[in-house]
PyMOL commands that place a pseudoatom at each C-alpha (Angstrom):
pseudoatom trace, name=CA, resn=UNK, resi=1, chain=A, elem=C, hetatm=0, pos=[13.875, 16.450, 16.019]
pseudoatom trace, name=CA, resn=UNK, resi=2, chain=A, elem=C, hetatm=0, pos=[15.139, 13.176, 13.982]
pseudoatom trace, name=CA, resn=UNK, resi=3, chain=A, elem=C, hetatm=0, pos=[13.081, 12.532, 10.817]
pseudoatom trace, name=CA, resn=UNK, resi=4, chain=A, elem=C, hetatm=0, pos=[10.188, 10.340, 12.441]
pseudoatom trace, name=CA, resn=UNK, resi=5, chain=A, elem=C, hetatm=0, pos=[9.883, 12.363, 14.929]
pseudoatom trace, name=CA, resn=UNK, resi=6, chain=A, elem=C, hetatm=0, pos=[8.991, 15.088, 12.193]
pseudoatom trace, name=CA, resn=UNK, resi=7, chain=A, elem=C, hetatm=0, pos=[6.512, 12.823, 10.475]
pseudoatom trace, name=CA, resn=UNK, resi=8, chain=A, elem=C, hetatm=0, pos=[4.578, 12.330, 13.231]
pseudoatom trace, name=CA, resn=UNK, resi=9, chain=A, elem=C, hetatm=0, pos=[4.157, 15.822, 14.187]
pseudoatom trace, name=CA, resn=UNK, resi=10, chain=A, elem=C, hetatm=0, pos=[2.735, 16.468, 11.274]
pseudoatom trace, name=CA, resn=UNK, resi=11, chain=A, elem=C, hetatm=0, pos=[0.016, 13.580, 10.839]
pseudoatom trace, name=CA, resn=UNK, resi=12, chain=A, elem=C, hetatm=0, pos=[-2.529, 15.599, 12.928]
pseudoatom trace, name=CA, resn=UNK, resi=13, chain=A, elem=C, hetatm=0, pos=[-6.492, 15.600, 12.862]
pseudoatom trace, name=CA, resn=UNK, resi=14, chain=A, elem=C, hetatm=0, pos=[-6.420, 17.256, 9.546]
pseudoatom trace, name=CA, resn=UNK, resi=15, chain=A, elem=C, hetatm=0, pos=[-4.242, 15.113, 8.115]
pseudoatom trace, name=CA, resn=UNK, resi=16, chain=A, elem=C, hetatm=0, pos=[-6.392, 11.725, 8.903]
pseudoatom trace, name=CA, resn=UNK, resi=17, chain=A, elem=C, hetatm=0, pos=[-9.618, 13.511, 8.565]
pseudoatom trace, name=CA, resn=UNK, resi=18, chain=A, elem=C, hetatm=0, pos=[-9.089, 14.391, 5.058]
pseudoatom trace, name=CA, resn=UNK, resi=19, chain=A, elem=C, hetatm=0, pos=[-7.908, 11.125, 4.635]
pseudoatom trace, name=CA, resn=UNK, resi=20, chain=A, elem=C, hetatm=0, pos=[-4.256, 11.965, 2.438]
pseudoatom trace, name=CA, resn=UNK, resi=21, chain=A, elem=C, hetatm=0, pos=[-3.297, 8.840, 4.138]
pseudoatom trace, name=CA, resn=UNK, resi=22, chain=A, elem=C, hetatm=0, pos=[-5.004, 6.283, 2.668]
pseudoatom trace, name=CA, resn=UNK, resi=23, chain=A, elem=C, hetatm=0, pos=[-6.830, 4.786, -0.681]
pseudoatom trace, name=CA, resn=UNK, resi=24, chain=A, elem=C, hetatm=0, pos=[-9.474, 2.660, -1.002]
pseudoatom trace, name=CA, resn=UNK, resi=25, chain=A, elem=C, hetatm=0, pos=[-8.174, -1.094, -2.900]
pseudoatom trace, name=CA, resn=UNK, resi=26, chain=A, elem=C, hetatm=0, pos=[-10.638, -0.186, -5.335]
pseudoatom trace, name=CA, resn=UNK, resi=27, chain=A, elem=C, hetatm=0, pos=[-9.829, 3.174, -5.925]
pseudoatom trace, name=CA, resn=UNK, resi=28, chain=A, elem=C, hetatm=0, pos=[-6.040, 2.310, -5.473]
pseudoatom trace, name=CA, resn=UNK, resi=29, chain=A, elem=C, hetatm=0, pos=[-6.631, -0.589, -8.912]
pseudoatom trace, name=CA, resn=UNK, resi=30, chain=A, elem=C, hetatm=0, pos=[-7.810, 1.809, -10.791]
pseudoatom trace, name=CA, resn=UNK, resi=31, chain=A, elem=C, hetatm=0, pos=[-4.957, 4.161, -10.853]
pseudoatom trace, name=CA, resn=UNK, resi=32, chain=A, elem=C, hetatm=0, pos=[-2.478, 4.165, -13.067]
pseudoatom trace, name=CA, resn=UNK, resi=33, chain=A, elem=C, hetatm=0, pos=[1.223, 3.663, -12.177]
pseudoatom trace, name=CA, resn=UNK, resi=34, chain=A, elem=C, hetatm=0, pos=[0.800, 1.920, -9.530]
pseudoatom trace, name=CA, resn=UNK, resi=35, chain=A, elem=C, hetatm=0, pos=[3.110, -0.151, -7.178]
pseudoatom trace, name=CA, resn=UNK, resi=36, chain=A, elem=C, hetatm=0, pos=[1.232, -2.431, -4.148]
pseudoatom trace, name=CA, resn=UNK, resi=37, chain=A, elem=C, hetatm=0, pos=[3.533, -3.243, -1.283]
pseudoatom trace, name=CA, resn=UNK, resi=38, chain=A, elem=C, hetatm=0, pos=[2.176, -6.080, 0.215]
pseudoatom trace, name=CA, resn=UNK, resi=39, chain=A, elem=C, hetatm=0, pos=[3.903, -6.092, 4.121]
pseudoatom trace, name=CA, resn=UNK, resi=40, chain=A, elem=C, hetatm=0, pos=[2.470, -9.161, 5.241]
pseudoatom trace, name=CA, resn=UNK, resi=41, chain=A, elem=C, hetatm=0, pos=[5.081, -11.681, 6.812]
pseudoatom trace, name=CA, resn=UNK, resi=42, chain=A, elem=C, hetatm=0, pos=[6.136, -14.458, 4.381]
pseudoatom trace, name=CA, resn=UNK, resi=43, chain=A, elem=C, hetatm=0, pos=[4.248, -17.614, 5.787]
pseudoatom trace, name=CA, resn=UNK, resi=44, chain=A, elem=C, hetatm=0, pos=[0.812, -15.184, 4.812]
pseudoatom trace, name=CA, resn=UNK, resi=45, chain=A, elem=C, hetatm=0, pos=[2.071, -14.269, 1.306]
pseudoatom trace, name=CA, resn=UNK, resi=46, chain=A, elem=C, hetatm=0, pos=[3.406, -18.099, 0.898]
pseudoatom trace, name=CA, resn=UNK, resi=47, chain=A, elem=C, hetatm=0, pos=[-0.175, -18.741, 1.896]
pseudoatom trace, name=CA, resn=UNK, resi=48, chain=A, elem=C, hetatm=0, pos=[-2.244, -16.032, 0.099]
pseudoatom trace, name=CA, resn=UNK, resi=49, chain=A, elem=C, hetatm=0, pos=[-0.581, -14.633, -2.728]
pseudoatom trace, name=CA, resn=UNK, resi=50, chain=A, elem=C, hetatm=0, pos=[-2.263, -11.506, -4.236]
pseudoatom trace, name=CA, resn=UNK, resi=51, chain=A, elem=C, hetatm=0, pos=[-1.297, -11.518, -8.049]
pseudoatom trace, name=CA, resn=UNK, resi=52, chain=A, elem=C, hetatm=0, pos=[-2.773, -8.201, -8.824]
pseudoatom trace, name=CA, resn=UNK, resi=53, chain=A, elem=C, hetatm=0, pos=[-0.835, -8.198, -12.887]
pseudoatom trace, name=CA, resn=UNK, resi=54, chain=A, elem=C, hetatm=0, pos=[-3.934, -6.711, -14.723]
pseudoatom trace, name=CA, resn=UNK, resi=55, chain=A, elem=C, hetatm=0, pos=[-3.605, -3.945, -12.302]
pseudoatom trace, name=CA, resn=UNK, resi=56, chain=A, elem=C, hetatm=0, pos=[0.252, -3.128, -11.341]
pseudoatom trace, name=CA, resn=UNK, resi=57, chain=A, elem=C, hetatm=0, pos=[3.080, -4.537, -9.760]
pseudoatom trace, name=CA, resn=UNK, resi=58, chain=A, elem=C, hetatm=0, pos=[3.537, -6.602, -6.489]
pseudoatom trace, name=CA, resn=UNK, resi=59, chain=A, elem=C, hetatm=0, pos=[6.425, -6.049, -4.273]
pseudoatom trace, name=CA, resn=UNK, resi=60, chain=A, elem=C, hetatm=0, pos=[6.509, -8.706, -1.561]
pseudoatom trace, name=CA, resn=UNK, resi=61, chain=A, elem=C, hetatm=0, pos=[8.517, -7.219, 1.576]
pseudoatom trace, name=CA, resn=UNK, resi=62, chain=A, elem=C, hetatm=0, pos=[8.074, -8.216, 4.856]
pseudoatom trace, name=CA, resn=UNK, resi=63, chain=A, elem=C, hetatm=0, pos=[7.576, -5.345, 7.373]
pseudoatom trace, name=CA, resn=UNK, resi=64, chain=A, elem=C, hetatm=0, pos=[10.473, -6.129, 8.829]
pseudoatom trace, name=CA, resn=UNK, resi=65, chain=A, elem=C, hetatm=0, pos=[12.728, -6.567, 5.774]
pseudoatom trace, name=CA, resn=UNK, resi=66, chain=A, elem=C, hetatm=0, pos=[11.861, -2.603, 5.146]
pseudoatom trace, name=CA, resn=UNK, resi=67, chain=A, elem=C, hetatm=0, pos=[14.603, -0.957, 5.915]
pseudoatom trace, name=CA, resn=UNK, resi=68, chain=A, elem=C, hetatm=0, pos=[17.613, -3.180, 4.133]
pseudoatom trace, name=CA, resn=UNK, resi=69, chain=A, elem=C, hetatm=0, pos=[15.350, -3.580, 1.424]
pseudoatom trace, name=CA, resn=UNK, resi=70, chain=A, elem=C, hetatm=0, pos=[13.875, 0.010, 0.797]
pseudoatom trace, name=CA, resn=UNK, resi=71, chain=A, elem=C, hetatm=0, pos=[15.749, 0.941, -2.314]
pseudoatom trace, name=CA, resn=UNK, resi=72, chain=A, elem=C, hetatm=0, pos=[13.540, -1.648, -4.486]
pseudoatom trace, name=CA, resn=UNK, resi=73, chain=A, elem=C, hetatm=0, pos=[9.955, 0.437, -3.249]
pseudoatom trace, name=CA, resn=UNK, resi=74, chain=A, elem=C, hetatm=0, pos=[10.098, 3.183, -6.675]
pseudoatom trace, name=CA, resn=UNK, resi=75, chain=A, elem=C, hetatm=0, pos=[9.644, 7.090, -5.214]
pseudoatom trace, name=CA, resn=UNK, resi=76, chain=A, elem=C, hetatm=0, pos=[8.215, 7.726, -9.322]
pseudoatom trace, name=CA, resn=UNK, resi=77, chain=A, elem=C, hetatm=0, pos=[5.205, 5.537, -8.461]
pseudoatom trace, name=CA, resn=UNK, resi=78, chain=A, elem=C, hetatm=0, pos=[1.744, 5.432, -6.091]
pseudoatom trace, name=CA, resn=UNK, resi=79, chain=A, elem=C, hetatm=0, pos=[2.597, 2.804, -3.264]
pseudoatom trace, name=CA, resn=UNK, resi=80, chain=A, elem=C, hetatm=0, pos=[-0.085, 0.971, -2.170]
pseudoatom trace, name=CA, resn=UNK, resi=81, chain=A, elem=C, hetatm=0, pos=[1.227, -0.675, 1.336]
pseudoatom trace, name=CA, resn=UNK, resi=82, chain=A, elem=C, hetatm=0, pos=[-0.971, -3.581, 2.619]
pseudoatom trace, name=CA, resn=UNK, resi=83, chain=A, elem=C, hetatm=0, pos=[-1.230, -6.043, 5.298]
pseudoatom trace, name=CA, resn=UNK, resi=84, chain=A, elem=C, hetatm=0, pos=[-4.452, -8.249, 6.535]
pseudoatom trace, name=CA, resn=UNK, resi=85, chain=A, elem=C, hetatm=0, pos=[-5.148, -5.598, 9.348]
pseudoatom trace, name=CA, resn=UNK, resi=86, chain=A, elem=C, hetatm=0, pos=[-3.970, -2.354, 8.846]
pseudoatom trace, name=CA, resn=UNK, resi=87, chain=A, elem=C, hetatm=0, pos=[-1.185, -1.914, 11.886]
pseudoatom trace, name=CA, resn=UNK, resi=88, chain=A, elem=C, hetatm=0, pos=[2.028, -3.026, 9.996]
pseudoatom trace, name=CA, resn=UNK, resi=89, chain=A, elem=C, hetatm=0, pos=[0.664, -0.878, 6.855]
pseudoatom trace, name=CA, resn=UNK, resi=90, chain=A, elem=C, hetatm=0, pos=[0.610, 1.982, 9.131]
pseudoatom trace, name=CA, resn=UNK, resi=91, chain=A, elem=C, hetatm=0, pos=[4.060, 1.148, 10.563]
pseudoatom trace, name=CA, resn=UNK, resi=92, chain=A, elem=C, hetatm=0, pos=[5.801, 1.662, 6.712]
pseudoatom trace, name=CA, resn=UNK, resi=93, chain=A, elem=C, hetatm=0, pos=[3.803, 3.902, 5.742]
pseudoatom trace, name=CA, resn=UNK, resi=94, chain=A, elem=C, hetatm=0, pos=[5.200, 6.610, 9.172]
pseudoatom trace, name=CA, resn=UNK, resi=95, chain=A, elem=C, hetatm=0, pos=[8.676, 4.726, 8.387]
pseudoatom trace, name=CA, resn=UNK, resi=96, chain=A, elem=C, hetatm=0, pos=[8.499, 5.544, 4.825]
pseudoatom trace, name=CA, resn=UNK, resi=97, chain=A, elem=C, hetatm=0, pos=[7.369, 9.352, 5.217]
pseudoatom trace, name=CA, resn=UNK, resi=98, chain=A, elem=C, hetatm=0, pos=[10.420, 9.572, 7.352]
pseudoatom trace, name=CA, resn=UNK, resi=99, chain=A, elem=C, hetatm=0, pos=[12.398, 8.501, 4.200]
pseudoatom trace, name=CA, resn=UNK, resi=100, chain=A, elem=C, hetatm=0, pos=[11.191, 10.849, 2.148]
pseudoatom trace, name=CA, resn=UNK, resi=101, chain=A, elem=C, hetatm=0, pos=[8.347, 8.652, 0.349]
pseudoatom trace, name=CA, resn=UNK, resi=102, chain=A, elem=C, hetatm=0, pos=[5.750, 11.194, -0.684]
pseudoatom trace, name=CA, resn=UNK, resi=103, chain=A, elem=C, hetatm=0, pos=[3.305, 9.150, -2.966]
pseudoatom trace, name=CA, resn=UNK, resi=104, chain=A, elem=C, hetatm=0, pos=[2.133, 6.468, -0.391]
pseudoatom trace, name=CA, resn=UNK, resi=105, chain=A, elem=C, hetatm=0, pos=[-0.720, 5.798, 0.612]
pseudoatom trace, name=CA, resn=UNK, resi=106, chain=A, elem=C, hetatm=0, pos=[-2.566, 2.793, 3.307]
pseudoatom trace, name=CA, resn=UNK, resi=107, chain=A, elem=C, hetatm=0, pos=[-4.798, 0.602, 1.709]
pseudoatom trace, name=CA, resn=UNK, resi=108, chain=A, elem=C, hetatm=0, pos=[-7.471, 0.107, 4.329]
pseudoatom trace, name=CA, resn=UNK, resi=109, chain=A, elem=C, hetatm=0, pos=[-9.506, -3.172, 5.444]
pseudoatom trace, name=CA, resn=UNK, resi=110, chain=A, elem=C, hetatm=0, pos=[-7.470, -5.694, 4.797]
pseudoatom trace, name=CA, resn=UNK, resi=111, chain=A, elem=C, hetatm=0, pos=[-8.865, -8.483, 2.808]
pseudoatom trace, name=CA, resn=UNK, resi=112, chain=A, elem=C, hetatm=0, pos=[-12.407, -8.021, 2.519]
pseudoatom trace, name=CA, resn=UNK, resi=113, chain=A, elem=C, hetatm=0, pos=[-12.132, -4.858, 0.277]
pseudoatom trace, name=CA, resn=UNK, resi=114, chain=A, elem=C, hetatm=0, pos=[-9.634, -5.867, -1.670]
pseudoatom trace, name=CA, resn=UNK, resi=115, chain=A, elem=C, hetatm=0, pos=[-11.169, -9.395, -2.359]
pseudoatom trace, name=CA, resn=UNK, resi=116, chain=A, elem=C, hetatm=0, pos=[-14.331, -6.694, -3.457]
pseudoatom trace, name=CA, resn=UNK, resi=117, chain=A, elem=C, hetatm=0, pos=[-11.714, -5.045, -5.843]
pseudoatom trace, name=CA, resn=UNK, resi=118, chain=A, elem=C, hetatm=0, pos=[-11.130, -7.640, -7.786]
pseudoatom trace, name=CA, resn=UNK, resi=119, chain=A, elem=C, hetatm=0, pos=[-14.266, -9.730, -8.227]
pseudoatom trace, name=CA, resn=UNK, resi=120, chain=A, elem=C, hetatm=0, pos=[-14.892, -11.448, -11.731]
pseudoatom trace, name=CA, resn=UNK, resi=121, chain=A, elem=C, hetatm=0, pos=[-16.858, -8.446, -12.830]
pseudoatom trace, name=CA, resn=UNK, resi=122, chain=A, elem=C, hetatm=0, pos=[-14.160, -5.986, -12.154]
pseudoatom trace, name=CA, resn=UNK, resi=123, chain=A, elem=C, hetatm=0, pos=[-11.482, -7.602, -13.348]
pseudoatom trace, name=CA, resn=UNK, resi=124, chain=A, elem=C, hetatm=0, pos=[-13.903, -8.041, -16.998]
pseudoatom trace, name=CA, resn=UNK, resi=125, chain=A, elem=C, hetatm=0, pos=[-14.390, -4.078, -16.653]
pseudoatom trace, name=CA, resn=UNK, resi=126, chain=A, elem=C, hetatm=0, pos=[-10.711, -3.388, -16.085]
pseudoatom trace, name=CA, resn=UNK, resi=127, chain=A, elem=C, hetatm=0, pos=[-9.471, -6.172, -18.810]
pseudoatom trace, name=CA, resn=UNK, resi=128, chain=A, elem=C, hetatm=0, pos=[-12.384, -4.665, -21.237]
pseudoatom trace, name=CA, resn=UNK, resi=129, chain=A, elem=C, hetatm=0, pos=[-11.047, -0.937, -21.083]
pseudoatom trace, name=CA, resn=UNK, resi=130, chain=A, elem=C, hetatm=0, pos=[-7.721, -1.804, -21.972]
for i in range(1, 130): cmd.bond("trace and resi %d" % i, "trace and resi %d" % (i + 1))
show_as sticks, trace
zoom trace
């Protein structure tokens, strides 16, 4: 059994329905050492960048620019993955756990929760803790 193969044998009902795949974005901001992986193509991030620097670090890599470029997503940190619906999140985040990645997580929804997240009142709250 090759290494995804293995990955996906093990993401069973227990696995989803305790939800250890995924974060909520607002949950996800407010946890320290933090990395989000935004896998949307690059005409969407050229269009909608999410600067998320009161919170943690961006890493911009289309899904697929993954692979040749997996060595600059940290195994130390949290990765958040993104993307506007959810499928290419859940792509990396299967191709990922095959590489070994153990602190990843999906952040669900796409836009609307994230946009939520970081409305002008959370961003005081986070900025006013600090």
């Amino acid at each position: 059994m090759n290494e995804i193969e293995k990955v996906i044998s093990e993401l069973d009902f227990q696995y989803f329905g305790t939800g250890q795949h995924k974060m909520e974005a607002e949950t996800f901001l407010g946890t320290e050492n933090t990395v989000f992986l935004d896998v949307r193509a690059k005409e969407e991030t050229d269009t909608l960048k999410l600067s998320l620097s009161h919170y943690c670090e961006v890493l911009e890599i289309p899904t697929n620019e993954i692979p040749k470029r997996r060595n600059e997503i940290p195994t130390d940190k949290t990765v958040g993955i993104f993307c506007s619906a959810g499928v290419r999140a859940s792509i990396v985040f299967a191709y990922l756990k095959s590489k070994g990645y153990q602190n990843i997580k999906i952040i669900p929804g796409g836009y609307p929760p994230l946009l939520a997240a970081i409305m002008p009142g959370k961003i005081y709250k986070k900025l006013s803790t600090k």
